[in-house]
Steps between C-alpha positions, in 0.01 A plus 500: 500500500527762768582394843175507677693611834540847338112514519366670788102590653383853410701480182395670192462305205487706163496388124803568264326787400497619874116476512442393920336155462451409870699476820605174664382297786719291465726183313360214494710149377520700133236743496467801631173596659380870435270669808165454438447903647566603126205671350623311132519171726145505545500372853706175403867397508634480196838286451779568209778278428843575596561409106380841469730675740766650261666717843470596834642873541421831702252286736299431168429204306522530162326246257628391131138583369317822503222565779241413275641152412609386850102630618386267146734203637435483886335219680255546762480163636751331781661151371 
């Protein structure tokens, strides 16, 4: 699992497939929540696992699934 530390506010977070699927607000416990400001997000935080982090590099956060499986797979309610 990625070290959630390396995970900052204002990232980008983009599929394997380099599709942009949101941006983060920020970590939270083992989630991270995506900005709501999104037009995809709809007006709602959405929240992906850090399961699905597969690296953090050049300021971007890059997923193990494409774009259109992480948007498939996020959560929209806080636990």
């Amino acid at each position: 699992m990625t070290d959630a530390s390396q995970i900052r506010e204002h990232m980008e977070v983009v599929g394997s497939d380099q599709v942009h699927v949101g941006t983060v607000d920020h970590v939270e416990g083992q989630r991270i929540k995506l900005a709501k400001t999104e037009p995809a997000a709809g007006g709602e935080h959405h929240y992906l696992h850090l399961d699905m982090v597969a690296t953090v590099e050049g300021g971007r956060v890059v997923l193990s699934r494409t774009g259109a499986q992480a948007r498939d797979e996020w959560g929209v309610r806080e636990v």
